[in-house]
C-alpha positions in Angstrom: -86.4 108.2 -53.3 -86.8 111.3 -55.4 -89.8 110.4 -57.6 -92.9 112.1 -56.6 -95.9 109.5 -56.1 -99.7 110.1 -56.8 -102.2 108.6 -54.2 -103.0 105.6 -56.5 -99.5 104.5 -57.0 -98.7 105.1 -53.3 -101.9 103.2 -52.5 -100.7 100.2 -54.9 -97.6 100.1 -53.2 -98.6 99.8 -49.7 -102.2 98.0 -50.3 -104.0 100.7 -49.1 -107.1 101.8 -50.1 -107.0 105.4 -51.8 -109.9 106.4 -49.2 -107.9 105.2 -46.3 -104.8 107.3 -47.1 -107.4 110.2 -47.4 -108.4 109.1 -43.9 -104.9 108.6 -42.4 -104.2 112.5 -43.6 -107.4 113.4 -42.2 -106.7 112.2 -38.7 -102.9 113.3 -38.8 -101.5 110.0 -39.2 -99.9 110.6 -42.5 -98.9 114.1 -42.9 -100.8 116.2 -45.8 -98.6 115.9 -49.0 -97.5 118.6 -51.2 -99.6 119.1 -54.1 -99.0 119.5 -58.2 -99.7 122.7 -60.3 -102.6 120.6 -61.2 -103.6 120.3 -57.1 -102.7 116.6 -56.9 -101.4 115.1 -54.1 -97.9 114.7 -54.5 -96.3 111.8 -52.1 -92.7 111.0 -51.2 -90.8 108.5 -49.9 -91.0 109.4 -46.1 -94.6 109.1 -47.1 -94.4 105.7 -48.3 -92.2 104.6 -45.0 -94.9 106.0 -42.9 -97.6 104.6 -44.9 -96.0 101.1 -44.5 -95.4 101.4 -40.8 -99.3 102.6 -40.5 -100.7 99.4 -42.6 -98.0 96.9 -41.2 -99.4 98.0 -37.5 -102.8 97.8 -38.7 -102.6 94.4 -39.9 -101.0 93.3 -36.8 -104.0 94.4 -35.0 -102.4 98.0 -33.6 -105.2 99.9 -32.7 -105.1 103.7 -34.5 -104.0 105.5 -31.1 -101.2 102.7 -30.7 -100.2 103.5 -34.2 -99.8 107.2 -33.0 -98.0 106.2 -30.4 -95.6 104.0 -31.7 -95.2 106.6 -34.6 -94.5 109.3 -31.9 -91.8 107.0 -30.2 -90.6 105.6 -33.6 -89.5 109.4 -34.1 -87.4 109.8 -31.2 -84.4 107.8 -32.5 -82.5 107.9 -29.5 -84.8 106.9 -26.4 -85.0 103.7 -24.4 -87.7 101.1 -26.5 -89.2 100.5 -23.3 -92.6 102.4 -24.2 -93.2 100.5 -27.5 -92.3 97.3 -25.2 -94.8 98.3 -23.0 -96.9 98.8 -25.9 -96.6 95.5 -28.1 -97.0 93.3 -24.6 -100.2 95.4 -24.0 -101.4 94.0 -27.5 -100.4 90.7 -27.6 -102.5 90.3 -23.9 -105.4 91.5 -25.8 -104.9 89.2 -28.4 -104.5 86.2 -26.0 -107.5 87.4 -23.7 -109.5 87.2 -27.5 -108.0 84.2 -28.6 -109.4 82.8 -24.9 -112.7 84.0 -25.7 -112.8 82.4 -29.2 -111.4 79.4 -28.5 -114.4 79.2 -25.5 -116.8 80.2 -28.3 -116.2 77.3 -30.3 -116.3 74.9 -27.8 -119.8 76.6 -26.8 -120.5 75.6 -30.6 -119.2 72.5 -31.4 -121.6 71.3 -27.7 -124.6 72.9 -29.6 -123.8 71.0 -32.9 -122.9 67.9 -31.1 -127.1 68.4 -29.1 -128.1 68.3 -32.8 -130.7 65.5 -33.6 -130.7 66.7 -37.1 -134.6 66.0 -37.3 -137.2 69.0 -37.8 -136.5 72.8 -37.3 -139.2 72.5 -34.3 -136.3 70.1 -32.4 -133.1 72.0 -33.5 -131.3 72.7 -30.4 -129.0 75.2 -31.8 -132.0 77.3 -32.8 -133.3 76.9 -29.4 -130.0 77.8 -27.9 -130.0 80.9 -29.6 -133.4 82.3 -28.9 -134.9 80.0 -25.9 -139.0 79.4 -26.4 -138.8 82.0 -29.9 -139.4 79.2 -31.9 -142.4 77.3 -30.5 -145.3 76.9 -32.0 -147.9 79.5 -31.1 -150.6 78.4 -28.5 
C-alpha cells in the first residue's frame, strides 16, 4: 500500500477512535507517523497492519501490556510461538476464572429475584440484600 492515510481515514478503517490512535502513538504502541508539509499525520500501510493487530487484540480482551508483547514476538518472524502460547492460554484462564464469577453472580441474582414478594419497597428483599437494615424505617 503506497497511499498515504490521514488519522480519520486510518481510524475508519480499523474502527478506532481518532483519540485512541493518538493514545496508541503516545504509549509506543503504534509508531509516530510521518507528517505532511501541512504537519498532518501521514499513515501507511504497516500502520494500518499494526493498527488492526492492536484493535483485534483489544476486542479479544488482550490487555495493553499483552498487546506489547505479542507485538514484540509478532516481530520476531522466526522464533518458536511458544510465548504468545503461553500468552493466549494465560488469557483465556482469565476469561474462564470471569466467566466463573459471572455465571455465580447471576445465580446470586436470580435467588434475590426469586425472594421477591413483589409487595411494598419496605419488604423488597433485593433492596435489603444490597444494603442490610439501610432501608428501615427510622425509629
Amino acid at each position: 500500500m503506497s497511499e498515504k492515510l490521514t488519522i480519520g481515514k486510518l481510524a475508519l478503517a480499523t474502527g478506532t477512535k481518532v483519540e485512541t490512535i493518538r493514545y496508541y502513538e503516545q504509549i509506543g504502541l503504534l509508531p509516530a507517523p510521518a507528517r505532511s508539509a501541512g504537519n498532518y499525520r501521514t499513515y501507511e500501510g504497516e500502520h494500518l497492519r499494526r493498527l488492526s493487530f492492536i484493535r483485534r487484540s483489544r476486542d479479544l480482551g488482550f490487555s495493553i501490556d499483552q498487546v506489547r508483547e505479542l507485538m514484540g514476538l509478532a516481530d520476531r518472524r522466526e522464533q518458536s510461538c511458544m510465548a504468545v502460547d503461553v500468552i493466549a492460554k494465560q488469557h483465556r484462564n482469565a476469561i474462564t476464572r470471569k466467566i466463573a464469577d459471572l455465571t455465580a453472580l447471576a445465580a446470586e441474582l436470580d435467588t434475590l429475584i426469586d425472594s421477591c414478594s413483589r409487595n411494598t419497597m419496605a419488604d423488597c428483599r433485593i433492596l435489603e440484600a444490597l444494603a442490610p437494615g439501610a432501608f428501615e424505617p427510622a425509629a
